[in-house]
DSSP file (Angstrom, degrees, kcal/mol; ACC not computed):
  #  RESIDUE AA STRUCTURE BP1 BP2  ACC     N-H-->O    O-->H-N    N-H-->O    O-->H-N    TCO  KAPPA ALPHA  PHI   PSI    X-CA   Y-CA   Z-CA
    1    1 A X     >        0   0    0      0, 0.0     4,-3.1     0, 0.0     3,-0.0   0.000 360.0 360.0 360.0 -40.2  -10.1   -8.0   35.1
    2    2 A X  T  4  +     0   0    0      1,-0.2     4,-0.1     2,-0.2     5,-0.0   0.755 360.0  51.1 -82.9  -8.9  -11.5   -4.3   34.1
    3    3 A X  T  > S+     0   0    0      3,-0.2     4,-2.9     2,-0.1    -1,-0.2   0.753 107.5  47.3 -59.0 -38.8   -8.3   -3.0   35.7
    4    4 A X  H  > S+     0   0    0      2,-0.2     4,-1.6     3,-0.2    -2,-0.2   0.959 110.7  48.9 -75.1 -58.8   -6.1   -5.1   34.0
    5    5 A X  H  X S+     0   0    0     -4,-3.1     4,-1.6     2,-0.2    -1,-0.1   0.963 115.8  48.4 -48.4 -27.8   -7.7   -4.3   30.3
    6    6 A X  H >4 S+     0   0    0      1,-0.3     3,-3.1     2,-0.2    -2,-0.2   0.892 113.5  50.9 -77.6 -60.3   -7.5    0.1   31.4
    7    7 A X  H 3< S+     0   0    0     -4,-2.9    -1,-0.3     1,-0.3    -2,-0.2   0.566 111.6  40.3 -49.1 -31.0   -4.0   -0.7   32.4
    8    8 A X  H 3< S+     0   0    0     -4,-1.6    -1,-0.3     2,-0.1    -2,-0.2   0.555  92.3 102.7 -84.1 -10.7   -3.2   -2.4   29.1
    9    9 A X  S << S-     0   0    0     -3,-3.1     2,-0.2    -4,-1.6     7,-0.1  -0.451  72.6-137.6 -83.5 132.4   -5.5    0.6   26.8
   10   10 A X        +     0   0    0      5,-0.1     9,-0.1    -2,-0.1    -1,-0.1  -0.582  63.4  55.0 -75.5 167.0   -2.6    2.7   25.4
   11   11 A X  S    S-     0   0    0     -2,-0.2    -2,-0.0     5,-0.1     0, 0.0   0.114  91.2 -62.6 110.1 158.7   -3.2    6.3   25.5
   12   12 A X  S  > S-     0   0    0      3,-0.1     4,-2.2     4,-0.1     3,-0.1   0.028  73.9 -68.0 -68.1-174.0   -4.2    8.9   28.3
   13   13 A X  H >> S+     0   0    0      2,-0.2     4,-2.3     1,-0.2     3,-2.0   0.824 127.7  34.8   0.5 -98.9   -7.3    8.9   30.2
   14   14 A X  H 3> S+     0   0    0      1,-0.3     4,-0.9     2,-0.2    -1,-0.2   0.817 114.0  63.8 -64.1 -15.9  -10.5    9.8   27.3
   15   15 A X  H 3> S+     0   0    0      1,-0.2     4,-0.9     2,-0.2    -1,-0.3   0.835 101.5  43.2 -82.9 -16.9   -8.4    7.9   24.9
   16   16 A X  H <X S+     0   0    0     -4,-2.2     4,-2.4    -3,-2.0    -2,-0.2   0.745 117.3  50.7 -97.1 -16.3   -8.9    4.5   27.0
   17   17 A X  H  < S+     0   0    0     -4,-2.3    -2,-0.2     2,-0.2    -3,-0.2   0.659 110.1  48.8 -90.1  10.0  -12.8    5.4   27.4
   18   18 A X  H  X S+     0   0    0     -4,-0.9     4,-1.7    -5,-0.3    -1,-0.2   0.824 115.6  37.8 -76.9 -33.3  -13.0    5.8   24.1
   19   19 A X  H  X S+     0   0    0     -4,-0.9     4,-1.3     1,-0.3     5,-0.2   0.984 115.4  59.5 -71.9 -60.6  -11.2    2.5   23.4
   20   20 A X  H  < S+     0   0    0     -4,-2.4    -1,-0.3     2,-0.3    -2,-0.2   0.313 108.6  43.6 -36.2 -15.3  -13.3    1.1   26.5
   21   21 A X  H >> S+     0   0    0      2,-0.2     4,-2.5     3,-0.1     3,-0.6   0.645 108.8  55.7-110.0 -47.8  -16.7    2.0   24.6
   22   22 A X  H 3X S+     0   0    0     -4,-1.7     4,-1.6     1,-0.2    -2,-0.3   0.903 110.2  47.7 -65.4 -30.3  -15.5    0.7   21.3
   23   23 A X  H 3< S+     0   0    0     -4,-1.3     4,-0.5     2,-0.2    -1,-0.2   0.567 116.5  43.6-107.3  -0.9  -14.8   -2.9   23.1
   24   24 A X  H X4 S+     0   0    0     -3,-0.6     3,-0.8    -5,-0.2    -2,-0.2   0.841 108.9  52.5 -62.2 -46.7  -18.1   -2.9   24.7
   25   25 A X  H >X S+     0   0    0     -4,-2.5     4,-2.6     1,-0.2     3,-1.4   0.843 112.0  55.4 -33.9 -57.3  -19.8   -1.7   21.7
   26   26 A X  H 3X S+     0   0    0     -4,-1.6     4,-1.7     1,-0.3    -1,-0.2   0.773 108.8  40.8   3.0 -78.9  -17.9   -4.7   20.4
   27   27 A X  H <4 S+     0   0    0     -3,-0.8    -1,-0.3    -4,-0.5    -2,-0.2  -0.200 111.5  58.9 -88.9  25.0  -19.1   -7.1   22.7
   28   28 A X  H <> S+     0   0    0     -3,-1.4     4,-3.3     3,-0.1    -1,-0.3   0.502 108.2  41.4-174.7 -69.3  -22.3   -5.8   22.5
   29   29 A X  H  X>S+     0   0    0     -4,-2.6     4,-3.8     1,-0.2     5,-1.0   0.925 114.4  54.2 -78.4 -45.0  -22.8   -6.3   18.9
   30   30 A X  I  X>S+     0   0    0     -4,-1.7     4,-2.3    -5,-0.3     5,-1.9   0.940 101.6  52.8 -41.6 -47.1  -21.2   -9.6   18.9
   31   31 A X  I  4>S+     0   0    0      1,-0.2     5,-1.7     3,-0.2     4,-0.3   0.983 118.2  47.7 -70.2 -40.1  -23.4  -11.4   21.7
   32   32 A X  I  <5S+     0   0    0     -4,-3.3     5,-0.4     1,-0.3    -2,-0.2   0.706 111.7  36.5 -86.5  -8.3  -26.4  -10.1   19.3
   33   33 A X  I  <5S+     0   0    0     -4,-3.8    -1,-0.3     3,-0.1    -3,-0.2   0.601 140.3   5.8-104.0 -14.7  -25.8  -10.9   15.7
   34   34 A X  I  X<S+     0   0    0     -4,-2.3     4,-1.8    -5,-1.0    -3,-0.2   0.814 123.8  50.8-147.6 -10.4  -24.1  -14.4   16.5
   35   35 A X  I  ><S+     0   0    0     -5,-1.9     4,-1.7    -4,-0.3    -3,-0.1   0.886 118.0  32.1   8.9 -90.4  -24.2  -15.4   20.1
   36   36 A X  H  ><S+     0   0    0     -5,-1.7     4,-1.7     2,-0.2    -4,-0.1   0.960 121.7  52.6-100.2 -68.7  -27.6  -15.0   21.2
   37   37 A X  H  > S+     0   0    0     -5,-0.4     4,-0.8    -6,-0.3    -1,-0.2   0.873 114.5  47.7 -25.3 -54.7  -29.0  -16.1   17.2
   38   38 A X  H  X S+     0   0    0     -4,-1.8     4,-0.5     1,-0.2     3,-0.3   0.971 120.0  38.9 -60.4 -41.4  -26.6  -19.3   17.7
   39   39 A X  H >< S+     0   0    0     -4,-1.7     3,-1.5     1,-0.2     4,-0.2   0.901  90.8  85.3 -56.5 -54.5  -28.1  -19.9   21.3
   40   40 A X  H >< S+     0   0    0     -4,-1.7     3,-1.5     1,-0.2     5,-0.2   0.679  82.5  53.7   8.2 -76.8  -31.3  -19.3   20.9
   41   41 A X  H 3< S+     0   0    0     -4,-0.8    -1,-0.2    -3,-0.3     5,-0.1   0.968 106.7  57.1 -42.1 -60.2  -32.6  -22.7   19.6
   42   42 A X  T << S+     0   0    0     -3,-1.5     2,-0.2    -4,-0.5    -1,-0.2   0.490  83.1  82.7 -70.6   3.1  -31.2  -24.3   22.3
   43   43 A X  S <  S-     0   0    0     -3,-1.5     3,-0.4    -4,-0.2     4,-0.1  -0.800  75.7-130.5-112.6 152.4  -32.7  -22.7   25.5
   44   44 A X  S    S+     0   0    0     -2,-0.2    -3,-0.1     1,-0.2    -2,-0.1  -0.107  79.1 109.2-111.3  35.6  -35.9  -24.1   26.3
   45   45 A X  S    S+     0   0    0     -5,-0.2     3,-0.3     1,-0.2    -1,-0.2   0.375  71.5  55.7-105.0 -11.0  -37.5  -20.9   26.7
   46   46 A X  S    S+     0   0    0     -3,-0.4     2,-1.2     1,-0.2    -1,-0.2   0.713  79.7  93.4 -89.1 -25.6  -39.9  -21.1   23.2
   47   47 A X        +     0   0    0     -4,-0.1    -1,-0.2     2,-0.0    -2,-0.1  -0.062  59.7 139.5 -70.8  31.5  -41.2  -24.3   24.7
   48   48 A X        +     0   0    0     -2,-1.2     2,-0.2    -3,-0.3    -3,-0.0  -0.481  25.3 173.9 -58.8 131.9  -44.4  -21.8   26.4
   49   49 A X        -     0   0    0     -2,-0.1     2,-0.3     2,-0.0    -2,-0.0  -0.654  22.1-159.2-152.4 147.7  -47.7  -23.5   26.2
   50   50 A X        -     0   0    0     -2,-0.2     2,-1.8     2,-0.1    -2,-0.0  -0.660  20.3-129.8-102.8 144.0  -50.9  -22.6   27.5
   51   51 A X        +     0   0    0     -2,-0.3     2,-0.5     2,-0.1    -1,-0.0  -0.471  40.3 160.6 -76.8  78.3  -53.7  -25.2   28.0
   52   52 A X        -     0   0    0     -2,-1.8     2,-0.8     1,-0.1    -2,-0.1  -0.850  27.6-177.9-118.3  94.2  -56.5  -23.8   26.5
   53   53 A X        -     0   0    0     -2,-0.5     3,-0.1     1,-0.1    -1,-0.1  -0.163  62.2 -99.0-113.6  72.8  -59.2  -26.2   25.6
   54   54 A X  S    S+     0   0    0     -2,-0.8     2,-0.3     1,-0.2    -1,-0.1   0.576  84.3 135.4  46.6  25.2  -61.3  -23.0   23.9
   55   55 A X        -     0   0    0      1,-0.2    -1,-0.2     2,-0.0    -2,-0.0  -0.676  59.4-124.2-113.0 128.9  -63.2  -22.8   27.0
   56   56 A X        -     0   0    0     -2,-0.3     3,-0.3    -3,-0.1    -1,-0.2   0.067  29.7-103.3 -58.1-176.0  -63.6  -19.1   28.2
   57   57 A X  S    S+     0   0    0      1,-0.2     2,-0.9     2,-0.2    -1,-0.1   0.924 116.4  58.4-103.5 -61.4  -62.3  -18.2   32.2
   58   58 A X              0   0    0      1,-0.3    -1,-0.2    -3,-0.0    -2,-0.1   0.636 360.0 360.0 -37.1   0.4  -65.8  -18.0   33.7
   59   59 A X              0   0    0     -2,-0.9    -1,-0.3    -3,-0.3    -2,-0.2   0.557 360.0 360.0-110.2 360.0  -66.4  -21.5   32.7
């Protein structure tokens, strides 16, 4: 797949890692402003809880 995309980048050499950094950057900024916000809710990863019934750990 990452062959196929540098094969497709017009331009020599620094001009496809340039392009190649801007479409990471990309993807990058994408997963984190609406991605990961949309997912978020849905992973059951907030659902922490410790049993604590105000009792210290020696007791």
């Amino acid at each position: 797949m990452y062959g196929w995309i540098w094969r497709h980048l017009p331009g020599n050499w620094p001009v496809r890692a340039l392009i190649s950094l801007a479409l990471v950057v990309g993807a990058v900024y994408l997963l984190f402003e609406y991605v990961f916000p949309w997912a978020e809710p849905l992973l059951p990863f907030n659902n922490v809880t410790v049993d604590d019934n105000g009792e210290g750990a020696g007791s």
